[in-house]
Each structure stands twice: as structure tokens, then as C-alpha cells.
C-alpha positions in Angstrom: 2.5 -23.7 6.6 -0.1 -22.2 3.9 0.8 -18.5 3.9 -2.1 -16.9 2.4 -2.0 -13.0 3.7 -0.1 -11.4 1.0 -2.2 -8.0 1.0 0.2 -7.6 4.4 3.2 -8.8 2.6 4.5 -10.8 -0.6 5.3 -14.4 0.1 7.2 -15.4 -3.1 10.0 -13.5 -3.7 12.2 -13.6 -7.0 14.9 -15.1 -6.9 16.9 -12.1 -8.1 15.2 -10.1 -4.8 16.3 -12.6 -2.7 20.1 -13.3 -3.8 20.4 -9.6 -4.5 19.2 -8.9 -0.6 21.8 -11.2 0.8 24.5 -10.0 -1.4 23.9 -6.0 -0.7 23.2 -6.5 2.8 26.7 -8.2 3.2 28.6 -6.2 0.6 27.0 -2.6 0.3 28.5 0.7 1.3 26.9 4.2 2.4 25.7 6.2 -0.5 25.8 9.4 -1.1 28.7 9.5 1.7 32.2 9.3 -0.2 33.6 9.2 -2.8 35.1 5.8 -2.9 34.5 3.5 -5.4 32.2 1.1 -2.9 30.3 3.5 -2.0 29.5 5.0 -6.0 28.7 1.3 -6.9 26.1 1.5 -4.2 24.8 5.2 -5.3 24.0 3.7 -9.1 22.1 1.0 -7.8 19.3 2.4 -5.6 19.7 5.3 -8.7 18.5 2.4 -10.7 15.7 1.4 -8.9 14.4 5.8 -8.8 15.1 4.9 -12.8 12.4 1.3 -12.5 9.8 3.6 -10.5 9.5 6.4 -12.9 9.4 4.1 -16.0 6.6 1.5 -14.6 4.5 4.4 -13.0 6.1 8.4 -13.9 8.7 10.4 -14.5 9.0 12.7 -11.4 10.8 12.5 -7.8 11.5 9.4 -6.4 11.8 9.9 -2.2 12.9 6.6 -0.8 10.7 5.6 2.9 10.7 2.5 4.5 7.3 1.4 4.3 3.9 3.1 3.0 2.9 4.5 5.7 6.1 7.2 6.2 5.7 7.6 2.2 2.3 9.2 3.0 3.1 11.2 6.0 5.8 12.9 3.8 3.6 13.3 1.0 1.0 14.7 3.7 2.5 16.2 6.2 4.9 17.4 3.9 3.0 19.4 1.3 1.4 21.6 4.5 -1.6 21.5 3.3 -4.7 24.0 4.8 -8.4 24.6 4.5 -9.9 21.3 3.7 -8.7 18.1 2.9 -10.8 15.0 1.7 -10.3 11.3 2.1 -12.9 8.1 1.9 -13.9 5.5 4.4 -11.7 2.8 2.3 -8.6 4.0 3.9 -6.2 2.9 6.4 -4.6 4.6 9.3 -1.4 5.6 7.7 -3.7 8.1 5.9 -6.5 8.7 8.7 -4.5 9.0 11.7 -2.2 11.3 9.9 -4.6 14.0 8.6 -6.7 13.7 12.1 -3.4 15.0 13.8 -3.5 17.8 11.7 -7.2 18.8 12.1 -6.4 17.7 15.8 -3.6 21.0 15.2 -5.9 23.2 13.5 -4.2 22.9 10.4 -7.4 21.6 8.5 -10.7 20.4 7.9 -11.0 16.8 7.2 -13.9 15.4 5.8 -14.6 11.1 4.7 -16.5 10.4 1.7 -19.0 7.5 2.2 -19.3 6.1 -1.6 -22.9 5.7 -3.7 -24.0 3.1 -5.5 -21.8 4.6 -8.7 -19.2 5.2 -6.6 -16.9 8.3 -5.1 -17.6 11.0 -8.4 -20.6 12.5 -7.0 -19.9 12.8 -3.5 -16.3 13.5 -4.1 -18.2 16.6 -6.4 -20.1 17.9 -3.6 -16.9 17.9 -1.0 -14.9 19.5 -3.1 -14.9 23.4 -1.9 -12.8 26.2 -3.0 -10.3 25.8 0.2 -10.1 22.4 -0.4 -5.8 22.0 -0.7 -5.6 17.9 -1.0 -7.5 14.7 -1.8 -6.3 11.3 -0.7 -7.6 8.3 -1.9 -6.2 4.7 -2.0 -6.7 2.7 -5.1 -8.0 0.0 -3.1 -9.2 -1.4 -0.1 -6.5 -3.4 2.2 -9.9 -5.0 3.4 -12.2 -5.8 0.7 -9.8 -5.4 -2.2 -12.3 -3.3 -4.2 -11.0 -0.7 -6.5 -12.3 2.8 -6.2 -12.5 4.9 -9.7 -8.9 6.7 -9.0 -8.5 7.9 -12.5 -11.4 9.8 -12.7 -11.7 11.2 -9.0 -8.5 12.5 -9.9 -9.4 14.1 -12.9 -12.9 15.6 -11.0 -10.5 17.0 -8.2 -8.6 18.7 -11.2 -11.6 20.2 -12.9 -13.7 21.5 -9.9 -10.5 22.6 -7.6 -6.9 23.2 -7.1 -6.2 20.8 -4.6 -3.0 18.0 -4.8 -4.4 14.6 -5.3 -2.0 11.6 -3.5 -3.1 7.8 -4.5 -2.5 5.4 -1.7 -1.1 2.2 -4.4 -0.2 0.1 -1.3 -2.5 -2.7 -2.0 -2.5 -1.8 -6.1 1.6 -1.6 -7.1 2.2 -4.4 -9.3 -1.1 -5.4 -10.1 -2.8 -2.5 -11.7 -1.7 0.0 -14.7 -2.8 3.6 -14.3 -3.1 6.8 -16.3 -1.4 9.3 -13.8 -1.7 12.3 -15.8 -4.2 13.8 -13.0 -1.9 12.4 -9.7 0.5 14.5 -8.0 1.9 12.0 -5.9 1.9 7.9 -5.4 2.8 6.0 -2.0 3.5 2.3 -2.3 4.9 0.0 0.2 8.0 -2.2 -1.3 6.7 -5.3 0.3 3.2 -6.4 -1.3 2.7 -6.7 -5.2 5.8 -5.0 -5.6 7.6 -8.1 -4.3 10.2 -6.7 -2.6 11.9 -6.7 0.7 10.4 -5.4 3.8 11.4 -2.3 5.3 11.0 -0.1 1.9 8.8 2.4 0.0 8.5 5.2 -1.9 6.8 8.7 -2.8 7.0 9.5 -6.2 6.1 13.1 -6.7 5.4 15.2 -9.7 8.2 17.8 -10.1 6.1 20.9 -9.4 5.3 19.3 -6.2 7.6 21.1 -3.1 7.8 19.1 -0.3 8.9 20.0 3.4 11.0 17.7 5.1 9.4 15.6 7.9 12.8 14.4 8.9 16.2 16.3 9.5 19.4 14.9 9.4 22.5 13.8 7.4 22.5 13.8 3.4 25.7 13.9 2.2 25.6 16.9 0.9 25.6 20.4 2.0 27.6 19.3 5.3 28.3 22.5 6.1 25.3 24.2 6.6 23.0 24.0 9.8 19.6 23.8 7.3 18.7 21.1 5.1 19.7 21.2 1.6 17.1 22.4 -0.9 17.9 19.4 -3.8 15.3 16.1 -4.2 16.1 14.0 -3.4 18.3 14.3 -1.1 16.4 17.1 1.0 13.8 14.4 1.6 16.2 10.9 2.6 17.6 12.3 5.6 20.0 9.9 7.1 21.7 6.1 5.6 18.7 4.7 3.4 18.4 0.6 3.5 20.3 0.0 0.2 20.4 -3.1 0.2 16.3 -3.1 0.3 16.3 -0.6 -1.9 18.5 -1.9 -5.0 17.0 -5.6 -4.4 13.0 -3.6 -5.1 14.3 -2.7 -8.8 14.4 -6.8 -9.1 11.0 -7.1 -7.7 9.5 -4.4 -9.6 10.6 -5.9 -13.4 9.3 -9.0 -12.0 6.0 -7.9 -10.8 5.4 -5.6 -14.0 7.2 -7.9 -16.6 4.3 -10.8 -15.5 1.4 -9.0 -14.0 -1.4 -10.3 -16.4 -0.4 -13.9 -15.1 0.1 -13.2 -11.8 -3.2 -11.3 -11.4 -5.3 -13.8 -13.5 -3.5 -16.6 -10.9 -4.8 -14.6 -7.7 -8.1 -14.4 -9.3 -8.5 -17.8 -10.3 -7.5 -19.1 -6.7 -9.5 -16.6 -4.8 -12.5 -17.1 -6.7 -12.0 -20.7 -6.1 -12.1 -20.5 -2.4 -14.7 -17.7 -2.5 -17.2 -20.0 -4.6 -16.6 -22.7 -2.3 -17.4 -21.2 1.1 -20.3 -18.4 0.3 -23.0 -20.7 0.9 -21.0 -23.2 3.4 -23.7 -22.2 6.6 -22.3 -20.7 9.0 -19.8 -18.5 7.1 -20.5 -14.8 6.1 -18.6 -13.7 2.7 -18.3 -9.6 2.3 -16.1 -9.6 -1.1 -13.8 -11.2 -3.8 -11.7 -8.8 -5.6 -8.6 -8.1 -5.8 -6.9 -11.7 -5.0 -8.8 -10.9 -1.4 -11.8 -12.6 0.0 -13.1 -11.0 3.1 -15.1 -13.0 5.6 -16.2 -14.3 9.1 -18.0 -17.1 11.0 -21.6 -16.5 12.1 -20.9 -15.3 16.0 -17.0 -15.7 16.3 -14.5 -13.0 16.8 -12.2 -12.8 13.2 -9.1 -12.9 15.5 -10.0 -16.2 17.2 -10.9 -17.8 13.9 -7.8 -16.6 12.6 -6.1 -18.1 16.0 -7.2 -21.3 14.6 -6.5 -21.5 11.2 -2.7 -20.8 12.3 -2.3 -23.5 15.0 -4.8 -26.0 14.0 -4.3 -25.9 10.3 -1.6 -24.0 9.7 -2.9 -21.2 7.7 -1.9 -17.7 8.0 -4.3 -15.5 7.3 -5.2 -11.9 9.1 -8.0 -11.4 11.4 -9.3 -8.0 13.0 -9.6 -4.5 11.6 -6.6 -4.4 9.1 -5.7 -0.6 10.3 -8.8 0.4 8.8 -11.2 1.3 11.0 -14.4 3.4 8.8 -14.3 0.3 6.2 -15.2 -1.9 8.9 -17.6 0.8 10.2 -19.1 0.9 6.6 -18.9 -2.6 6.2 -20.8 -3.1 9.8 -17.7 -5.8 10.9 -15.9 -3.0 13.4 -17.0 -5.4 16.7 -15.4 -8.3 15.4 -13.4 -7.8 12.4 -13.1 -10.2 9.6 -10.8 -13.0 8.4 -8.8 -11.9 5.1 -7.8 -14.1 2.8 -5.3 -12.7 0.4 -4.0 -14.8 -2.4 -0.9 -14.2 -3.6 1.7 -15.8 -6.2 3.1 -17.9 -3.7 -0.8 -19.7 -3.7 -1.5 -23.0 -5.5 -4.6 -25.0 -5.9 -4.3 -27.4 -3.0 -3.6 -24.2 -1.0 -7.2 -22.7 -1.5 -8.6 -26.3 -0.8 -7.2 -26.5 2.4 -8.1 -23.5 3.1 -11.8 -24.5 2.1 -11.7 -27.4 4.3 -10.5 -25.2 7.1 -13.1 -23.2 7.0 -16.2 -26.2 6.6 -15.1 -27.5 9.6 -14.9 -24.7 11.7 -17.9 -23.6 10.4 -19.6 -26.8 11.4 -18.8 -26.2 15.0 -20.6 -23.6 15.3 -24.1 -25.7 15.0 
């Protein structure tokens, strides 16, 4: 099998990730929920991997999630916010679906930038209103891969307004180094550059920030009362956190960090590769290269049959369809069929992106 759809999730895991998974899964205790020594020893790792976060991105509050997408309906949903709110066309669903519930309540105005041929600064000046209360923007595509200019959007939302600015880094955790002095909050799945397990995530929030819990429950502390405690983090992690997810991250995120420049210049080199290979094969469409993702289809073939194929017939997993991101592929004029994704990750080798080449020629040829 030639996995090549790591912009859904990491392939290669360290080893570190992957022994320390087993051995917390089988040997961890409930945090947080006694005093006993098992259960401390547990505490001071996932406190280790709040302590990774804030030194590879900020110091601030570390809310643990299990995924991306609850990270940014606690950082949305959770800050209340009113008036208008402003997204762009790159984003996924997590994002989209949640603030159309709230305009859906009444609870706000959303409106989608459509970038210009600079980018998302000048449209992103003439959204921005005086009850504008938050701007979400990913720093890039799950489709195309393409970065949008996060730093400075951020810093023209905190010139011209007082909104709270949230950065999707799903698809950018582990591969790209940001300034954050203009972001109030990040969300990042565990699971993609991070190269952790599954089933973890994270909002890191700026301590100013006051968030509403989305969820109620158990913390640990504060038993006695019938209303949440006030304290981060422990207002926000209602309920037992996955520690064993959680304290195997920390190994995935000094991985990922400690060798980013080769790991990115490897996902380049092999997507380019592939990308060079097939742009002019007829037949096959190409959209974009960036990012370790190459976005494409077959001339009058649905993405999710293609992608049918490549798994059964040639054993190569890649995704097919709308990637949960429905305006990009309105934008990008794919939202009938979708498009294939290929998305290289450090898992890939050489004889991976030619097979995957091949794949493609002759499928391609069939359609003659």
C-alpha cells in the first residue's frame, strides 16, 4: 500500500509517538482525579506536552480537544462573539458550518472573503467594520495547500478593528514558523504535521482571551459546586482527557519541529516530482503544488471514482471529493466533481511518487 494522503493524517510516526502510545494507553491513570502517585505521574506528562505547545508556537493557554475541529468550536463558540464575523473561502467546515449556526441563531453576520490577485489584505480591509468581533482564517488550504498571508491579515485586523483573530494551523503545525504577536488563538489537529496520534488537538489562547465552556462536566476540581470552575484550563477539559494521546503529541511535536526544514524540503521535492510529471500527461487537469499537496482530476471523471481506483487497482490511497471544503471548490470551479489530493508526507519516498505517476498515465489514457 502507498499511503499518500497525509494532509488527512500523518503516516510516519516516531518511534517515540508510537512506543509512548502503547505504553500510556496500557499503563496511564486519570489526571487531575486523585492524588495518588499514578495518577500525578500522568498529570506531569500531558503538563509537558501544554509546556512543548507554548514553547514551539506561545506562551498562553493550552485547552486540550480531540481533534481540530472541537478546538475551533471552542475557540468560536466559545468567545460569544456578535456583530460581524469574517472568514475566507479557503476554509473548511469545522470553521464554516460552525459560524453559519450562529448567523443561523442570530448571533452574527458572517461574511467570506474571495481573495485578489495580492491576496486577502485588501478585501480583508474593506470587510472589516466597526462591529466586526472576530476573524478566522486558516493558514492554509486542506485542498490546494496554498498559504494565505496570516501574519499580516492578522496584523490589518489589529490596526483597523478590535476583533479576536483565530488561525486555523491544521494543515500548517509542523511545517511552518510564525510570528504570533497579532493571533489570539491557534487550533491544530494532533494528527497531520504534528505527527501525533489521532483523536487529539489543541486551542492555544492568549491569556486575555476568556472563554465560555462549550462543554460541562467533571474537572477534578471544584466538586462541590453545581457551576463550572472559573480556572484554565481546567474550566475548558471537561471530563477524562485521552492522556495517553496527549503525552505521546509532546514526542511528535519535538520531532516535527526539531527536523522541519528536512521534512518540508522532502514533501516538496517529492510533490514537485509528481506534479512535473503529470501537468501535461493529457487528460489530467493539475490545480496546485504547494504545500507537499498536489491537487488534480481526470478530464470528465468524478475525483471519488478515480480515487476508487488508485486504492484497489494500484494501491494508492489518496482522497477524492470536496475535502470538507466546500467555497474552495466553489472558487476553484471543482464543487461537481471534486478533485484527487495528493499529499506527500514523510512517510513518501521516490518510487512512491513514481508509482503514483504511472497510476495516473494510465488511467489517464483510458479516457481517450
Amino acid at each position: 500500500m502507498i499511503y499518500i494522503d497525509n494532509a488527512a493524517t500523518s503516516r510516519r510516526k516516531s518511534i517515540k509517538v508510537i512506543i509512548s502510545s502503547a505504553k500510556e494507553t496500557a499503563f496511564s491513570a486519570n489526571a487531575g482525579r486523585g492524588g495518588h502517585r499514578a495518577g500525578m505521574k500522568t498529570a506531569i506528562g500531558i503538563e509537558k506536552t501544554r509546556e512543548a505547545i507554548e514553547k514551539y508556537f506561545f506562551e498562553g493557554n493550552v485547552i486540550f480537544t480531540k481533534n481540530c475541529t472541537e478546538a475551533l468550536n471552542l475557540g468560536i463558540r466559545g468567545y460569544n462573539p456578535k456583530g460581524k464575523v469574517i472568514t475566507t473561502v479557503y476554509e473548511h467546515n469545522s470553521v464554516l458550518r460552525t459560524l453559519k449556526r450562529l448567523e443561523n441563531e442570530g448571533k452574527i453576520r458572517m461574511e467570506t472573503l474571495l481573495p485578489d490577485k495580492e491576496g486577502f489584505i485588501a478585501p480583508l480591509k474593506r470587510a472589516l467594520t466597526k462591529d466586526t468581533s472576530m476573524v478566522v482564517v486558516t493558514a492554509r488550504s486542506n485542498v490546494t495547500g496554498k498559504p494565505t498571508d496570516i501574519e499580516e491579515m492578522a496584523k490589518t485586523v489589529k490596526k483597523y478593528s478590535g476583533a479576536v483573530f483565530i488561525m486555523d494551523a491544521a494543515q500548517s503545525a509542523g511545517h511552518d514558523d510564525f510570528n504570533y504577536e497579532n493571533i489570539d488563538m491557534v487550533a491544530s489537529s494532533g494528527h497531520k504535521g504534528l505527527l501525533g496520534p489521532q483523536g487529539t488537538g489543541f486551542l492555544l489562547c492568549k491569556k486575555n482571551i476568556i472563554l465560555t465552556p462549550i462543554i460541562t462536566g467533571g474537572t477534578g476540581t471544584s466538586s462541590i459546586s453545581l457551576e463550572m470552575p472559573t480556572e484554565v484550563p481546567e474550566s475548558l477539559e471537561a471530563g477524562t482527557l485521552n492522556s495517553a494521546g496527549i503525552i505521546s503529541l509532546r514526542y511528535g511535536i519535538e520531532y516535527a519541529f526539531g527536523r522541519m526544514e528536512e521534512v518540508n524540503a522532502k514533501i516538496k521535492r517529492l510533490s514537485e516530482y509528481f506534479y512535473e510529471r503529470i501537468k501535461n500527461i493529457e487528460n489530467i487537469e493539475t490545480y496546485s503544488c504547494e504545500g507537499g499537496i498536489v491537487l488534480c482530476n481526470i478530464k470528465g471523471r468524478d475525483s471519488t471514482e478515480i480515487s476508487d481506483i488508485l486504492s484497489e487497482k494500484y494501491g494508492i490511497c489518496v482522497r477524492g471529493g470536496l475535502h470538507c471544503a466546500p467555497l474552495m471548490h466553489r472558487y476553484l470551479g471543482t464543487d461537481k466533481r471534486g478533485a484527487l489530493r495528493f499529499s506527500f508526507g514523510n512517510n513518501n519516498n521516490i518510487f512512491h511518487a513514481m508509482a503514483a505517476v504511472s497510476a495516473m498515465k494510465k488511467i489517464a489514457r483510458k479516457c481517450e
